[in-house]
ZAMI-810390 format. One record per residue (C-alpha): residue in one letter; x, y, z. Coordinates in steps of 0.02 Angstrom, whole numbers. Layout:
<rs>
+-----+--------+--------+--------+
! res !      x !      y !      z !
+-----+--------+--------+--------+
!   A !      X !      Y !      Z !
...
+-----+--------+--------+--------+
</rs>
This chain:
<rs>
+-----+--------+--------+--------+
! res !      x !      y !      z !
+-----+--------+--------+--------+
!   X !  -1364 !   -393 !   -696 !
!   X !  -1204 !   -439 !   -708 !
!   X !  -1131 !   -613 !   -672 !
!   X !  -1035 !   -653 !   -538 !
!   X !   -879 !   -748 !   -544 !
!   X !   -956 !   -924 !   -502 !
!   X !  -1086 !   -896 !   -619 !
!   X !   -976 !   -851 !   -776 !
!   X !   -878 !  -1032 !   -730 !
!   X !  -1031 !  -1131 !   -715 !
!   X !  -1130 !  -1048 !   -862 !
!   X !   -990 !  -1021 !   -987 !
!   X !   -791 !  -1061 !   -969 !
!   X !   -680 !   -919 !   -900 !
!   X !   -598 !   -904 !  -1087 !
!   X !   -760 !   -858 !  -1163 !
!   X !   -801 !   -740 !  -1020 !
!   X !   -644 !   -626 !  -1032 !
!   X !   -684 !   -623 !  -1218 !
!   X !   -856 !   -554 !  -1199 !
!   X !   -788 !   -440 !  -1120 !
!   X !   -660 !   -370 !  -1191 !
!   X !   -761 !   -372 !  -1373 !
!   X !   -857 !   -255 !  -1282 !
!   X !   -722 !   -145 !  -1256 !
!   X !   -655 !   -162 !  -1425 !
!   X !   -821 !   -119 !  -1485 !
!   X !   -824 !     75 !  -1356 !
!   X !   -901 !     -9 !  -1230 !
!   X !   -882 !    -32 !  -1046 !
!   X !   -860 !   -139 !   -880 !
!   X !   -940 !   -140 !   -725 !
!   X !   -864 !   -134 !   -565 !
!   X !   -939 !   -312 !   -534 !
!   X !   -863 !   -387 !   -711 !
!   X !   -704 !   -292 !   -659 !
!   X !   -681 !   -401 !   -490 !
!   X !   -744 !   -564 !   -604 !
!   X !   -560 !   -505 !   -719 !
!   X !   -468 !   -486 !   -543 !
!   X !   -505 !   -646 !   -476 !
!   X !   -437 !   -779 !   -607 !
!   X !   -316 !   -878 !   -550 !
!   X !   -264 !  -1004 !   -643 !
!   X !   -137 !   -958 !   -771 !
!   X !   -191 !  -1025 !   -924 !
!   X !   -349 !   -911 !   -911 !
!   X !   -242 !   -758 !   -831 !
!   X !   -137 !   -798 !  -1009 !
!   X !   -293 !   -756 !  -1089 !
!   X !   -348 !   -604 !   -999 !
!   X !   -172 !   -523 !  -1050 !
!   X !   -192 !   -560 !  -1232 !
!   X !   -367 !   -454 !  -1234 !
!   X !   -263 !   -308 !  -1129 !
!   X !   -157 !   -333 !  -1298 !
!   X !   -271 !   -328 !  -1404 !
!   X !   -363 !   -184 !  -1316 !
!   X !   -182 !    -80 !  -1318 !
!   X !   -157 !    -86 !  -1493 !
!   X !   -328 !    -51 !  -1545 !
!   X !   -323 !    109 !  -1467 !
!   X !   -141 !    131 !  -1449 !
!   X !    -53 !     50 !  -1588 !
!   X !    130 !     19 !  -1578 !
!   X !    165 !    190 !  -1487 !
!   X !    228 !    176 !  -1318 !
!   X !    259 !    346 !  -1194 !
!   X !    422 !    391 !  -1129 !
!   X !    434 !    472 !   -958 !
!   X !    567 !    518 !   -833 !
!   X !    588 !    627 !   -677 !
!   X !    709 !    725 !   -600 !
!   X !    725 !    731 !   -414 !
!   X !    694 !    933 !   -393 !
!   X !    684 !    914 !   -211 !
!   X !    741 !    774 !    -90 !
!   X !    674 !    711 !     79 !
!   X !    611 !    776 !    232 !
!   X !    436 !    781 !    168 !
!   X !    292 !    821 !    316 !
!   X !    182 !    675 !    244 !
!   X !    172 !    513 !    331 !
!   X !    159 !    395 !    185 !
!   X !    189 !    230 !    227 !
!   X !    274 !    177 !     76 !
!   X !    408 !    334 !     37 !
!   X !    578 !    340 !     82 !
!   X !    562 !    510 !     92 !
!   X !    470 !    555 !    215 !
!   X !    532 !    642 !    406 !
!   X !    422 !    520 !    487 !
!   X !    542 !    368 !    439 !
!   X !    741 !    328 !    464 !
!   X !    783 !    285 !    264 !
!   X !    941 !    319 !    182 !
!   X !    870 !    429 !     42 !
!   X !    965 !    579 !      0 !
!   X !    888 !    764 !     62 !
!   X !    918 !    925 !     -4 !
!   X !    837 !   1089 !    -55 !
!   X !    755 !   1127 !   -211 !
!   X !    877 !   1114 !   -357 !
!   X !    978 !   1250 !   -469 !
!   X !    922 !   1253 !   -648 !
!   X !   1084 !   1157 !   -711 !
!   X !   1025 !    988 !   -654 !
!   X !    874 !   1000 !   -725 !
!   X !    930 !   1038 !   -888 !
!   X !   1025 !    903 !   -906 !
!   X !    889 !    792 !   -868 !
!   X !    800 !    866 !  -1000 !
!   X !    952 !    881 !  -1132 !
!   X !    970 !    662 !  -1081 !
!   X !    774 !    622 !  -1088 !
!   X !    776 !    695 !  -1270 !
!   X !    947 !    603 !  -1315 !
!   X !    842 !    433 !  -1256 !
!   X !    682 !    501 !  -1352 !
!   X !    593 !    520 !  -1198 !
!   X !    424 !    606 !  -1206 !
!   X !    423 !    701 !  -1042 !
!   X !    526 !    743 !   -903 !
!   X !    425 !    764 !   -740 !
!   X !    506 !    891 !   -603 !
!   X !    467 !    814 !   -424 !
!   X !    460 !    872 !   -244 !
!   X !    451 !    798 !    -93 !
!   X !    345 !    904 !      7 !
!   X !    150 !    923 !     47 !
!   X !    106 !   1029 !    -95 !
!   X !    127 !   1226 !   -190 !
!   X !     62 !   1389 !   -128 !
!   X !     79 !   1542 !   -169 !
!   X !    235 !   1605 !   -127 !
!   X !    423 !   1622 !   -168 !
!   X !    462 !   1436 !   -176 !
!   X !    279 !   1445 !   -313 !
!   X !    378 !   1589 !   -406 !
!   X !    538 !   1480 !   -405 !
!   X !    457 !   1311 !   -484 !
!   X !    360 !   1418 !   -619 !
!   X !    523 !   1489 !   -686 !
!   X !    601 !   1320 !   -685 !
!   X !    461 !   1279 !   -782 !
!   X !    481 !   1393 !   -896 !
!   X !    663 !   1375 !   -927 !
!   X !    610 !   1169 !   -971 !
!   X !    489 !   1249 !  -1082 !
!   X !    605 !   1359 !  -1167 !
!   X !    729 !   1202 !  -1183 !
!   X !    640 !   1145 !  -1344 !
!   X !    646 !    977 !  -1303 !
!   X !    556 !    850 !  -1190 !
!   X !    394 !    902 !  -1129 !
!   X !    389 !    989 !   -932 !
!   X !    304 !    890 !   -831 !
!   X !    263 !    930 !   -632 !
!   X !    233 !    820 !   -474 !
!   X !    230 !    943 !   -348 !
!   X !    115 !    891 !   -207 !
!   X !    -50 !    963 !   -142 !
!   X !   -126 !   1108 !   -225 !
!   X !   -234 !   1224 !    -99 !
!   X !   -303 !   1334 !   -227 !
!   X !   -356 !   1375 !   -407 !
!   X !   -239 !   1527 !   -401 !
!   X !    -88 !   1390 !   -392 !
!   X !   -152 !   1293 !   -518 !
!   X !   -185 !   1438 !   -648 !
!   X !     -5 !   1488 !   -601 !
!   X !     83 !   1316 !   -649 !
!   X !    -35 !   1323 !   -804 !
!   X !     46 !   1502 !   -878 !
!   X !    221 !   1462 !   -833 !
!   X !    183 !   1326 !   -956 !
!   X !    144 !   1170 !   -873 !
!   X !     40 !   1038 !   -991 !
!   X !     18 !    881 !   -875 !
!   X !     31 !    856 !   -672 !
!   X !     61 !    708 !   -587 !
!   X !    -15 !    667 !   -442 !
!   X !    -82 !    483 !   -398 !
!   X !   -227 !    449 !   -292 !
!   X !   -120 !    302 !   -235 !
!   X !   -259 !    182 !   -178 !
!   X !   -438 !    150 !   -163 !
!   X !   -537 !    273 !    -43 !
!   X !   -564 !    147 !     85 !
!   X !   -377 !     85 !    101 !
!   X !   -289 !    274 !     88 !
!   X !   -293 !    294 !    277 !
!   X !   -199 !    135 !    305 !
!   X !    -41 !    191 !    207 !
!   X !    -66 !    394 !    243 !
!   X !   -146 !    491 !    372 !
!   X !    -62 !    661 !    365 !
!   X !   -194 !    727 !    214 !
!   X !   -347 !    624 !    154 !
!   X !   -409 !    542 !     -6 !
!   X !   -534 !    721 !    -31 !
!   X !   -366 !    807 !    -22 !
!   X !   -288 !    734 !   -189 !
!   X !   -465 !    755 !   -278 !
!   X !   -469 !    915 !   -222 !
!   X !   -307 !    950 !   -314 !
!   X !   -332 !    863 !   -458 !
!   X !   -515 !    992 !   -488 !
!   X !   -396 !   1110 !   -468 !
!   X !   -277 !   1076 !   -599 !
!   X !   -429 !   1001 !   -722 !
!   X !   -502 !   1176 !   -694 !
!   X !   -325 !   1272 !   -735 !
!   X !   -350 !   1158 !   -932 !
!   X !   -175 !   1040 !   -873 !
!   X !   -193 !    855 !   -880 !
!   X !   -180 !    714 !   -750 !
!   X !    -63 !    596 !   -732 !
!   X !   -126 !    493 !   -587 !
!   X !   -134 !    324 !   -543 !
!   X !    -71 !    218 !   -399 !
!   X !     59 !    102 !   -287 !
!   X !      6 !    -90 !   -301 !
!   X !     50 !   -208 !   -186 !
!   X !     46 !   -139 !    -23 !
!   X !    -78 !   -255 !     80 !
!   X !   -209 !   -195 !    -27 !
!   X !   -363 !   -329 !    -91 !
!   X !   -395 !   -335 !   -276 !
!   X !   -550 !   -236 !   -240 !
!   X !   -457 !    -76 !   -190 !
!   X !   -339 !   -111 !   -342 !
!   X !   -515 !   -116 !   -465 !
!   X !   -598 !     25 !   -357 !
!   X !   -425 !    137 !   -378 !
!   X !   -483 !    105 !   -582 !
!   X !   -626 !    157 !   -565 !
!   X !   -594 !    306 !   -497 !
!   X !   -473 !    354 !   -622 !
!   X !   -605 !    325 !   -754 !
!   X !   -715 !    425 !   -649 !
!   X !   -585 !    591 !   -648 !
!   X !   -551 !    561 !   -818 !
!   X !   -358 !    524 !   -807 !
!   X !   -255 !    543 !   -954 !
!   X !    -96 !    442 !   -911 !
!   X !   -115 !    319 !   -758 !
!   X !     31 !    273 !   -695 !
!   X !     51 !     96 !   -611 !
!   X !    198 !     77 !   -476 !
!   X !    231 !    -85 !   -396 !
!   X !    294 !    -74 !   -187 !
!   X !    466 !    -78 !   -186 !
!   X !    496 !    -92 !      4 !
!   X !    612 !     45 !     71 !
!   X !    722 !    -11 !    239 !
!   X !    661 !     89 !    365 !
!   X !    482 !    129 !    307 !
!   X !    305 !     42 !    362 !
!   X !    301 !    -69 !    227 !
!   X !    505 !   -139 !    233 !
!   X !    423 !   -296 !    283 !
!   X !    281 !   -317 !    162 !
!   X !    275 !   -464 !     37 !
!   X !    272 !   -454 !   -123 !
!   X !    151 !   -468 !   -260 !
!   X !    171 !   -609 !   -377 !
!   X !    212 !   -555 !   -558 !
!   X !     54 !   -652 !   -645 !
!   X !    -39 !   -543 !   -498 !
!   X !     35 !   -393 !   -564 !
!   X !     11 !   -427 !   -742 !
!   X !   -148 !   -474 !   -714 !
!   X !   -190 !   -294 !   -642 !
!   X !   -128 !   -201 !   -780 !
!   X !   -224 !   -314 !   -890 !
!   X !   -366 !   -256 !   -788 !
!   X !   -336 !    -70 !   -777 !
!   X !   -337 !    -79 !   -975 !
!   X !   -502 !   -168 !   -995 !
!   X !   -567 !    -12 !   -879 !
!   X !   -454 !    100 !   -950 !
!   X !   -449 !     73 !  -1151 !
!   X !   -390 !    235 !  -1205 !
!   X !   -288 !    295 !  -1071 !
!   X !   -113 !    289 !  -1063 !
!   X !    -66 !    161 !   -945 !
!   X !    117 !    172 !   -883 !
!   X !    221 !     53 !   -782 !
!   X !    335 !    168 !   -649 !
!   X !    399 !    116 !   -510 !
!   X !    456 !    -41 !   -438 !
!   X !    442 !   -149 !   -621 !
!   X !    622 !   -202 !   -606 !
!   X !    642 !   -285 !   -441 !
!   X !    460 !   -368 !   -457 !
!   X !    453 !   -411 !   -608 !
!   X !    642 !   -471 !   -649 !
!   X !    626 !   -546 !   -832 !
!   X !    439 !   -531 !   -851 !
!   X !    472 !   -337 !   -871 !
!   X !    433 !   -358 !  -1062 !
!   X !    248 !   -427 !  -1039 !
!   X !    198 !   -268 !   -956 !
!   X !    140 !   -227 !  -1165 !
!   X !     61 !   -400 !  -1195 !
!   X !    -49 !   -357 !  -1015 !
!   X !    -99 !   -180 !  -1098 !
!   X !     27 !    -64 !  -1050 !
!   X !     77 !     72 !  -1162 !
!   X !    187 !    204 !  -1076 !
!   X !    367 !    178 !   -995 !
!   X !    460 !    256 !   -872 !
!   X !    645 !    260 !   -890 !
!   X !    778 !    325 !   -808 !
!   X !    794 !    299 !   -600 !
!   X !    682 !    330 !   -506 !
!   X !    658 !    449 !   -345 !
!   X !    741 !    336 !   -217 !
!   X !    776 !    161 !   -307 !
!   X !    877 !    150 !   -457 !
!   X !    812 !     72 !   -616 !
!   X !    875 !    -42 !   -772 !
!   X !    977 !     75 !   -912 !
!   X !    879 !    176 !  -1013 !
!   X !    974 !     85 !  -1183 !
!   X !    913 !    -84 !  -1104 !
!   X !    723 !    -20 !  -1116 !
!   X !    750 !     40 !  -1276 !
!   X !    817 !   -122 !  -1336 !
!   X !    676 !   -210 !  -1262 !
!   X !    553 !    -89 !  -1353 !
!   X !    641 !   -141 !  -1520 !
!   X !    621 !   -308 !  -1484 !
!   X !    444 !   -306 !  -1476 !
!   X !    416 !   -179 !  -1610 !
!   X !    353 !    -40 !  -1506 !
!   X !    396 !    150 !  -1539 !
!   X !    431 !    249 !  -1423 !
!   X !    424 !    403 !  -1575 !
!   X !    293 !    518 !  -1535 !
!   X !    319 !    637 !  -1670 !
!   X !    129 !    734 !  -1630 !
!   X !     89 !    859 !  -1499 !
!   X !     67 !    730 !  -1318 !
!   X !    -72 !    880 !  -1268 !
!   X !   -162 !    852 !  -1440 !
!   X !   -168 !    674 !  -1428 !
!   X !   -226 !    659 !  -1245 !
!   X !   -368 !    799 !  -1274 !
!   X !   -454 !    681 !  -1417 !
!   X !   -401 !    514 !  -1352 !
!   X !   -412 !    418 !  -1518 !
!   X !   -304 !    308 !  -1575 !
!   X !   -289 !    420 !  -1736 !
!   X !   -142 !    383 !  -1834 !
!   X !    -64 !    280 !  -1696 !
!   X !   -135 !    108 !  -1747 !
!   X !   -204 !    152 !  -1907 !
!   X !   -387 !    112 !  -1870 !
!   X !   -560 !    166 !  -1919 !
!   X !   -599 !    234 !  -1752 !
!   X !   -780 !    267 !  -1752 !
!   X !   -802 !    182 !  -1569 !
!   X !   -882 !    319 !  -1434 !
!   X !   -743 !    357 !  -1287 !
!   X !   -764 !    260 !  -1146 !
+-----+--------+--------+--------+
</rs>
């Protein structure tokens, strides 16, 4: 049984707890749910400190000094049917995003032709909409799909929305779609306080769909919305659950206009904190920070790698503008992270070793 957080103070100091535990990790193992909450609950700093230098160490023993590149174009803008209490871009709120139909090829090649001139890994095309079916508009994202394929450059990435059936999924899969975005967003028991107009199920459901069809998951969450740590550990452990390969972490940014414009916002140690978590549950994912790093986390951006982060995304995002991509790329240099990936990103995710990443004998079982 494990201890609860009371216990591990009274029977052994906080410092010596978090390093139990994330030996264990370094050694293939796993935490529990209840050790999980024990991580989420430090407070003081000095032991929070400590906590993030494990999530270090845990990065670069399965991810070395390699650090994912990702950016999105904006393939289709606003008026989406879906109530989500946190997005600009839905009907159901007054913002000021942008709206318009689903764009010509041109754009989108030049967000590919710029990702690869930034050595960004991936470019992900988004839509803001409920989901794909079959259909024209299914027939018109494949062959934009296949003309980023063709490109020969950054890797095509999708985040299209709901998927209703296997047929759609098989479909993105042949017009040569590797890995689909599409975040879970919170725990099960807080999704129907930010969304209402599809349900947790719904976004498994599509993610079965797309693990069927052989493309990867990218899908992780939105921190910071009124949430308690517990949804932000149970939202882990669901990702270890599906077997995500890249879990994305976005911080609210609150939009004028939307549910949430008034919500406060997380502290940075509390957000740090939670992405040392996610990489004590998560060792061998790819943990990326996304959204919403800028304005919350000013010029503690940088420790995102020192709490266990090891995937970026650059560029601006859907409705809030970001820092310059040469400014990220600076800071990589600084701390002596690559952003190179020279090896094929499906290879890599499909064994998830460190391999030649960080140069260890990795004879730990996955976790």
């Amino acid at each position: 049984m494990s201890m609860t957080l009371a216990d591990s103070i009274t029977e052994m100091p906080v410092r010596e707890r978090v390093a139990e535990l994330g030996q264990r990790v370094l050694d293939g193992g796993q935490i529990s749910r209840d050790e999980a909450l024990e991580l989420a609950q430090i407070e003081n700093n000095a032991d929070i400190m400590d906590l993030l230098a494990w999530g270090n160490r845990i990065r670069e023993r399965f991810k070395g000094n390699k650090i994912h590149l990702c950016s999105i174009v904006n393939a289709k803008a606003g008026a989406c049917s879906e109530n989500c209490s946190f997005c600009a871009q839905s009907a159901a709120y007054q913002t000021e995003s942008p709206r318009y139909g689903f764009v010509d090829p041109e754009p989108v090649a030049e967000a590919m032709s710029e990702a690869k001139a930034n050595d960004v890994t991936a470019v992900g095309l988004v839509a803001a909409w409920r989901g794909l079916k079959e259909g024209p508009m299914l027939d018109e994202v494949c062959d934009r799909i296949r003309e980023m394929k063709e490109n020969g450059q950054s890797r095509p990435d999708a985040s299209l929305g709901l998927i209703e059936s296997q047929a759609v999924a098989d479909r993105l899969k042949e017009a040569g779609l590797s890995c689909y975005g599409h975040n879970l967003e919170s725990s099960r028991r807080f999704f129907p306080e930010h969304c209402t107009t599809h349900t947790f199920e719904d976004r498994l459901k599509t993610i079965q769909f797309l693990k069927n069809a052989g493309i990867k998951i990218c899908s992780g969450g939105i921190i910071g919305m009124g949430e308690a740590r517990e949804d932000r550990v149970d939202l882990a452990m669901q990702l270890r659950e599906i077997d995500a390969n890249v879990v994305p972490i976005n911080i609210l940014n609150p939009i004028e206009g939307t549910p949430l414009e008034n919500q406060k916002p997380l502290p940075p140690m509390e957000i740090l904190k939670t992405i040392a978590v996610f990489r004590f549950i998560l060792p061998r994912k790819e943990i990326m920070i996304a959204g919403g790093r800028t304005v919350n986390l000013r010029d503690m951006q940088s420790m995102v790698f020192t709490a266990g982060a090891s995937a970026l995304m650059v560029g601006n995002y859907l409705t809030t503008l970001n820092q310059p991509v040469e400014k990220d790329l600076q800071m990589l240099r600084d701390l002596g992270l690559d952003p190179d990936w020279d090896n094929d990103f499906a290879d890599q995710l499909a064994d998830e070793s460190c391999g030649s990443r960080c140069g260890c004998d990795d004879n730990a079982t996955t976790a």
